[in-house]
C-alpha positions, 0 to 999 in steps of 0.5 A: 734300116730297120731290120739291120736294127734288129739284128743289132738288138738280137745280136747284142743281147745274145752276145751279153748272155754268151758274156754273162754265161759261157766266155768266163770272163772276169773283172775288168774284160767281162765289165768293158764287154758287157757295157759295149753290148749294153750301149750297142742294145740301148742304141738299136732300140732308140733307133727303132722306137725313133723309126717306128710307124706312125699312127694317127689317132 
C-alpha cells in the first residue's frame, strides 16, 4: 500500500512539473491538469502520514 503511495506521489509531481514546463498547455487545460495532479499529490501523502509507523515515546 505504501509503496503504490509513493509512486502516486512521485508520479504526480513529476506530471505537474512536465505540465508547468514542457506540454505548453495554456488556460483552461493546463488549470484542470494541474489541479487533478495537486489533489492526486495532496491525497498519497495524507495517505502516507495517515500509514505511517507508530512510535511510542
Amino acid at each position: 500500500m505504501r509503496a503504490l503511495l509513493w509512486l502516486l506521489l512521485t508520479v504526480s509531481v513529476l506530471a505537474n512539473v512536465a505540465i508547468s514546463t514542457v506540454a505548453g498547455w495554456t488556460g483552461a487545460p493546463r488549470i484542470a491538469a494541474s489541479v487533478a495532479t495537486g489533489l492526486v499529490l495532496l491525497a498519497s501523502a495524507v495517505g502516507l502520514w495517515l500509514t505511517r509507523p507508530r512510535t511510542h515515546s
